[in-house]
N, CA, C and O atoms as a GROMACS GRO file, in nm:
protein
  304
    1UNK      N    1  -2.392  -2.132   0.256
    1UNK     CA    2  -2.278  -2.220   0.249
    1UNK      C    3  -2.192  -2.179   0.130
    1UNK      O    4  -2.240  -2.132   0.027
    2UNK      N    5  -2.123  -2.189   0.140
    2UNK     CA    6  -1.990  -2.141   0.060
    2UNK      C    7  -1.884  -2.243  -0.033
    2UNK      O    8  -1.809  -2.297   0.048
    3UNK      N    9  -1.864  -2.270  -0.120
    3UNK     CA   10  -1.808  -2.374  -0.215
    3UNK      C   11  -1.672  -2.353  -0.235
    3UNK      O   12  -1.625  -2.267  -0.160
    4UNK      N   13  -1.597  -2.402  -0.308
    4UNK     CA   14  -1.455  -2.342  -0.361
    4UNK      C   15  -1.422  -2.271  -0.445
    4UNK      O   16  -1.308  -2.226  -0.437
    5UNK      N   17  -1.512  -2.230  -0.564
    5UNK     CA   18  -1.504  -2.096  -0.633
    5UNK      C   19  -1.530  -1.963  -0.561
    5UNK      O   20  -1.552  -1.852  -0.610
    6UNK      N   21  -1.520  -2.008  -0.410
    6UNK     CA   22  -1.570  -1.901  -0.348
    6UNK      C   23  -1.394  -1.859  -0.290
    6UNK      O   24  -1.348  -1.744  -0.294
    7UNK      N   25  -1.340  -1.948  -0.254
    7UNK     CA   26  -1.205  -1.955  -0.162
    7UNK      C   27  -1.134  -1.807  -0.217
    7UNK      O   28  -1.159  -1.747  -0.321
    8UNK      N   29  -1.027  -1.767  -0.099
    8UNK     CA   30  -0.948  -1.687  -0.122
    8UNK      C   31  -0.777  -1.788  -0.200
    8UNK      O   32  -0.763  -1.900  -0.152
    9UNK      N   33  -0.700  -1.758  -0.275
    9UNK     CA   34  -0.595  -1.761  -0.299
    9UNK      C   35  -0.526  -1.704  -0.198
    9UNK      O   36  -0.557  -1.597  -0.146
   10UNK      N   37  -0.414  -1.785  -0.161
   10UNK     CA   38  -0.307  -1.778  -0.081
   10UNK      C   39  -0.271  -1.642  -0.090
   10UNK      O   40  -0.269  -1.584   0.018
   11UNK      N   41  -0.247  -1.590  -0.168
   11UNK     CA   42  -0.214  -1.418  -0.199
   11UNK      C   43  -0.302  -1.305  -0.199
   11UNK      O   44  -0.277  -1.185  -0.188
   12UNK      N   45  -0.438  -1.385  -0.217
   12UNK     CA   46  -0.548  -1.270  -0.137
   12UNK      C   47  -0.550  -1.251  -0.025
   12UNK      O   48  -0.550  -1.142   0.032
   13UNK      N   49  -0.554  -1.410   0.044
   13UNK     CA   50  -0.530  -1.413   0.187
   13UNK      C   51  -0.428  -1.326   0.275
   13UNK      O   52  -0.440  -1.283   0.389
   14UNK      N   53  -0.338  -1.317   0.195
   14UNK     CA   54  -0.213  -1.289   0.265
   14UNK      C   55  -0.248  -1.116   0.271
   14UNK      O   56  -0.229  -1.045   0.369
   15UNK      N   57  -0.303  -1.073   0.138
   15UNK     CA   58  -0.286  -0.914   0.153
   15UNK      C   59  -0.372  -0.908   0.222
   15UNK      O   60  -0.345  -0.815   0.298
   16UNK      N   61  -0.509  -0.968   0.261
   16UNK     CA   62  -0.588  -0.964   0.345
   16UNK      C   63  -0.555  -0.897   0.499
   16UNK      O   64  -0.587  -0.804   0.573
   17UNK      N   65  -0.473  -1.005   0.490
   17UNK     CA   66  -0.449  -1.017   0.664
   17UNK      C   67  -0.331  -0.898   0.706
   17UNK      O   68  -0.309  -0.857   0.820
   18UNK      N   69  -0.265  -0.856   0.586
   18UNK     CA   70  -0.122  -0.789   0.598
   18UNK      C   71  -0.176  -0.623   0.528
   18UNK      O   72  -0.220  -0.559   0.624
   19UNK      N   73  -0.184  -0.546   0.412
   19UNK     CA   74  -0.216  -0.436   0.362
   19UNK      C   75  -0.358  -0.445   0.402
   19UNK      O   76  -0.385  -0.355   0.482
   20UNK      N   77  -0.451  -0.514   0.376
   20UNK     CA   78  -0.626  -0.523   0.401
   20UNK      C   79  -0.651  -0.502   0.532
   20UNK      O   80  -0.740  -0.420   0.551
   21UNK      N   81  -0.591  -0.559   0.649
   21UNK     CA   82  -0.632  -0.546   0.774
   21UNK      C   83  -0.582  -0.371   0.797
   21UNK      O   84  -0.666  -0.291   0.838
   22UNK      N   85  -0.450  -0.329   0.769
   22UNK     CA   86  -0.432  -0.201   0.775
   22UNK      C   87  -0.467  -0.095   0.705
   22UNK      O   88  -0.440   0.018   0.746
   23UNK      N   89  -0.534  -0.116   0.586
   23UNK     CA   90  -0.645  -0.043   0.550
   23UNK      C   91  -0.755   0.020   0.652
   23UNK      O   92  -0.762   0.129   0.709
   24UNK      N   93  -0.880  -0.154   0.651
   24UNK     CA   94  -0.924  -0.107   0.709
   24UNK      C   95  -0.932  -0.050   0.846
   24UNK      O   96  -1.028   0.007   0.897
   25UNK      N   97  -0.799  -0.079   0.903
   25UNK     CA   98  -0.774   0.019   1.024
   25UNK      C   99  -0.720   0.174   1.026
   25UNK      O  100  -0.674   0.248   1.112
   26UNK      N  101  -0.743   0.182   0.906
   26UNK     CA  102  -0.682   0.352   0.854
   26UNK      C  103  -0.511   0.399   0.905
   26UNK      O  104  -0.457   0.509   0.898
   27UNK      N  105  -0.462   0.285   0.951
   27UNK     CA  106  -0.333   0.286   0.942
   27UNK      C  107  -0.253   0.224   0.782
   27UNK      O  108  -0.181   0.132   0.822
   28UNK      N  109  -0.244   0.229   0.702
   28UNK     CA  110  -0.167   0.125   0.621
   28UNK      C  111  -0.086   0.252   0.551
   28UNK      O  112  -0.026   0.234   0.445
   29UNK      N  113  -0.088   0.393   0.622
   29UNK     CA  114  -0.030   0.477   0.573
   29UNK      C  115   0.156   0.493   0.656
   29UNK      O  116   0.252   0.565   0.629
   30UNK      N  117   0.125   0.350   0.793
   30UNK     CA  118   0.239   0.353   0.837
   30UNK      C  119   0.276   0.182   0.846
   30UNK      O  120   0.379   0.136   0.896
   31UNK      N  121   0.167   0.105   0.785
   31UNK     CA  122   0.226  -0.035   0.817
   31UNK      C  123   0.121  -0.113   0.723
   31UNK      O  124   0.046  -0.052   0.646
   32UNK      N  125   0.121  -0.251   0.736
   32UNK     CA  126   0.067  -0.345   0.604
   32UNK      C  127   0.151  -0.361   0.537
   32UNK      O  128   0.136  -0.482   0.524
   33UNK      N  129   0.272  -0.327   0.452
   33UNK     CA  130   0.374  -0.367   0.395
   33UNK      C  131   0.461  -0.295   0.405
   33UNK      O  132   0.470  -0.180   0.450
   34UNK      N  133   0.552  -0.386   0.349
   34UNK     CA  134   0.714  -0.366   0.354
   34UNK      C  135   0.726  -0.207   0.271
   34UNK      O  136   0.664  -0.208   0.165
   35UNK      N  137   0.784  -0.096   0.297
   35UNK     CA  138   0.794  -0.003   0.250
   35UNK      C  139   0.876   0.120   0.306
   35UNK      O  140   0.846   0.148   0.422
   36UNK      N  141   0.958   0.186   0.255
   36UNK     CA  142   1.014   0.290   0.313
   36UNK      C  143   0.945   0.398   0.412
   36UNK      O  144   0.843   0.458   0.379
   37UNK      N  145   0.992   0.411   0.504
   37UNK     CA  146   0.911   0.487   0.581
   37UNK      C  147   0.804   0.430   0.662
   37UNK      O  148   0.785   0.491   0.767
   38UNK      N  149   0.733   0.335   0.642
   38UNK     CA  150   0.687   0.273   0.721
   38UNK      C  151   0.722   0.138   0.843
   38UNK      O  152   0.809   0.057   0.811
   39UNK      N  153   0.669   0.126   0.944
   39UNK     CA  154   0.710   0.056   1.074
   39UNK      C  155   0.775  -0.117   0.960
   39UNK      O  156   0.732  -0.182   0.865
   40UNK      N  157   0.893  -0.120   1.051
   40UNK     CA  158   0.938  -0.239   1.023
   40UNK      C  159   0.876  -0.369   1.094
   40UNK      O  160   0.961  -0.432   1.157
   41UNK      N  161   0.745  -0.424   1.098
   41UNK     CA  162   0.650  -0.489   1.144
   41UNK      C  163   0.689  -0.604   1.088
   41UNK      O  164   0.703  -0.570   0.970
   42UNK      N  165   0.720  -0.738   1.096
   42UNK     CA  166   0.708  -0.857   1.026
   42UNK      C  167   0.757  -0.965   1.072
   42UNK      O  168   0.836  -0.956   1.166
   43UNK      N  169   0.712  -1.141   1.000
   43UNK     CA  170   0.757  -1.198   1.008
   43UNK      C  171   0.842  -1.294   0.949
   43UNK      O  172   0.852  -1.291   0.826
   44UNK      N  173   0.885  -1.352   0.991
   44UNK     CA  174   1.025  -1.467   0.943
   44UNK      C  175   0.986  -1.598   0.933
   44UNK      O  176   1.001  -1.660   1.038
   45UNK      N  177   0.912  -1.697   0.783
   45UNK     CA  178   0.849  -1.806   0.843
   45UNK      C  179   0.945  -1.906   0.760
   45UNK      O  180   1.024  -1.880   0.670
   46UNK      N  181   0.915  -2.016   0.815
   46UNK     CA  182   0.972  -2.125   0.771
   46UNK      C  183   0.971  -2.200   0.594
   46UNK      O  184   1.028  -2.288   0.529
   47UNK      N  185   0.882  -2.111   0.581
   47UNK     CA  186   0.826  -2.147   0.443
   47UNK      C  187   0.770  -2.032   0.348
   47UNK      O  188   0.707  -1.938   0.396
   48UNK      N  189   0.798  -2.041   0.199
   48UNK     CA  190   0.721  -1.951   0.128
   48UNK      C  191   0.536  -1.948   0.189
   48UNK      O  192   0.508  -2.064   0.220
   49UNK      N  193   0.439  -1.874   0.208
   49UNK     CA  194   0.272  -1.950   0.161
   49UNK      C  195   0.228  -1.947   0.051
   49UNK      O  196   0.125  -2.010   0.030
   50UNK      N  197   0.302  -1.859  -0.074
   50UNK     CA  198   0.261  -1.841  -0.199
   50UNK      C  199   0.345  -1.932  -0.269
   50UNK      O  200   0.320  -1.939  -0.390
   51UNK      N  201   0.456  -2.019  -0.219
   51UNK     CA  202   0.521  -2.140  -0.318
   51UNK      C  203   0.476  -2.296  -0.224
   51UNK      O  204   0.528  -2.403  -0.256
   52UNK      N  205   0.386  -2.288  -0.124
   52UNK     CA  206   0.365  -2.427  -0.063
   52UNK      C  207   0.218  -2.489  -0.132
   52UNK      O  208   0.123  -2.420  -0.169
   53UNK      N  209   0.225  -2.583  -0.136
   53UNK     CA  210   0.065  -2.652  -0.179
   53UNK      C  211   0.001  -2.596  -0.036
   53UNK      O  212   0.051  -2.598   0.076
   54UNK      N  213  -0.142  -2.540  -0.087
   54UNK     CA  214  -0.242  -2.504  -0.010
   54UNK      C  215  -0.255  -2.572   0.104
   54UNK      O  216  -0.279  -2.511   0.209
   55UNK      N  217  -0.240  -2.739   0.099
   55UNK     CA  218  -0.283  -2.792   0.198
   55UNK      C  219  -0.154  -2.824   0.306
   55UNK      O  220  -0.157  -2.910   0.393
   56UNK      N  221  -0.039  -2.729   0.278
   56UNK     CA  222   0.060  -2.780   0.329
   56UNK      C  223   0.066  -2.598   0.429
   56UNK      O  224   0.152  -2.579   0.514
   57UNK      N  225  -0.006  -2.522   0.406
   57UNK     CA  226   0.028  -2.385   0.446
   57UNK      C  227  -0.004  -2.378   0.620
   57UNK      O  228   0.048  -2.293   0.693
   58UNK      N  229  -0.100  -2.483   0.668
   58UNK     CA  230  -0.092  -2.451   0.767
   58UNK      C  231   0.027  -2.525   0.892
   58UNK      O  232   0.053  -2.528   1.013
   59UNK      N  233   0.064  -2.570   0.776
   59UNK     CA  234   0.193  -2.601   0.892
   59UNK      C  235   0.345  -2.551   0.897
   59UNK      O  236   0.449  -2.594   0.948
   60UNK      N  237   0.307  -2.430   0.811
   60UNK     CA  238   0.438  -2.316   0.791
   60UNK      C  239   0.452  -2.256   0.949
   60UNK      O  240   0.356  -2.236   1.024
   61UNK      N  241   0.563  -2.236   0.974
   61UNK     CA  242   0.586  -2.203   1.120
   61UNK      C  243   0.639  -2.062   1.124
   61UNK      O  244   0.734  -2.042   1.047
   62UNK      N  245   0.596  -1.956   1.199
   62UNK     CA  246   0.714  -1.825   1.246
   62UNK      C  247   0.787  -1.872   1.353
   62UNK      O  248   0.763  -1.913   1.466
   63UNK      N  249   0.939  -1.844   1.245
   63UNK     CA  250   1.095  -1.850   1.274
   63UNK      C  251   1.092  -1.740   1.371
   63UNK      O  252   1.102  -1.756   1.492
   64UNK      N  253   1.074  -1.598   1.294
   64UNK     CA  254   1.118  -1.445   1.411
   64UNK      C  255   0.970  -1.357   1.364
   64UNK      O  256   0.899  -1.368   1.264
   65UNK      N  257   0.961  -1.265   1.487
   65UNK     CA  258   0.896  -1.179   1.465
   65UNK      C  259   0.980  -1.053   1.494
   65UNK      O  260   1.069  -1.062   1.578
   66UNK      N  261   0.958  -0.938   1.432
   66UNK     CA  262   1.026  -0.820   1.435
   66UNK      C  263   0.878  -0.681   1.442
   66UNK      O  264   0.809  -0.655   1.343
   67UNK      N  265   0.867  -0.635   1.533
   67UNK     CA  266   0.799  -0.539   1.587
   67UNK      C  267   0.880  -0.394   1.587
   67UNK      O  268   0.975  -0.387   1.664
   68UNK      N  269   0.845  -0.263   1.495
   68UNK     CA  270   0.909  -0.188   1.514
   68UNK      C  271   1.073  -0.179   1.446
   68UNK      O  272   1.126  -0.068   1.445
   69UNK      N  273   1.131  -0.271   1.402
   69UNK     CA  274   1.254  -0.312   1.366
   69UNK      C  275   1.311  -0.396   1.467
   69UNK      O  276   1.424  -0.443   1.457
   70UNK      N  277   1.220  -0.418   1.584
   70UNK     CA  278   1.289  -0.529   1.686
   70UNK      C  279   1.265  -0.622   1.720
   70UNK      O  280   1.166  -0.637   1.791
   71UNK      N  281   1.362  -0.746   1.678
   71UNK     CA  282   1.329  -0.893   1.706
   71UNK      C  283   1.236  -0.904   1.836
   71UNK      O  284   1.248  -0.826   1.931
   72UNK      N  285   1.174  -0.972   1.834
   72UNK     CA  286   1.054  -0.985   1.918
   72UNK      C  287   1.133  -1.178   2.000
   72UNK      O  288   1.207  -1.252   1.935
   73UNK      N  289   1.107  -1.193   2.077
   73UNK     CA  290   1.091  -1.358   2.134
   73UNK      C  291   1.040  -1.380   2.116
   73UNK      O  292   0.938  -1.343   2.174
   74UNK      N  293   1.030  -1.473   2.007
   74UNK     CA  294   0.906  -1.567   2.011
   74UNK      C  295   0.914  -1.676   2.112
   74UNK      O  296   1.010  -1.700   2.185
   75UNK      N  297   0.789  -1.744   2.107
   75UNK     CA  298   0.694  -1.881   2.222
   75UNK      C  299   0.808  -1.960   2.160
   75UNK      O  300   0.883  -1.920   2.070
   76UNK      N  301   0.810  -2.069   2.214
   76UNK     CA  302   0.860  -2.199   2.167
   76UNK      C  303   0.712  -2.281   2.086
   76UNK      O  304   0.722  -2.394   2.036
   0.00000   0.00000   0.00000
């Protein structure tokens, strides 16, 4: 079982899921962050997650997604 000195910070989390996941997929040499030369991959959310109270992050919404440099449709 796991406590709260255990938790990730909002900004671990985030590189986690964004540079960390493309690590370990041995891609992050073309995506995981924002960077010249690499795929314009991202999203557009309604909210900072690194300026919201923790308990308010899961109800930050994606505005746009952009795949490639191209707006994507999002769901309703």
């Amino acid at each position: 079982m796991s406590g709260p000195d255990e938790a990730l910070t909002a900004k671990e989390a985030l590189e986690a899921y964004t540079l960390g996941a493309a690590r370990a997929a041995g891609i992050d040499a073309v995506c995981g962050s924002l960077e010249a030369g690499k795929r314009a991959d991202l999203l557009v959310l309604s909210a900072d997650p690194l300026a919201v109270a923790a308990n308010e992050i899961a109800h930050v919404r994606v505005e746009e997604t952009w795949l490639k440099g191209v707006r994507q449709r999002n769901a309703p």
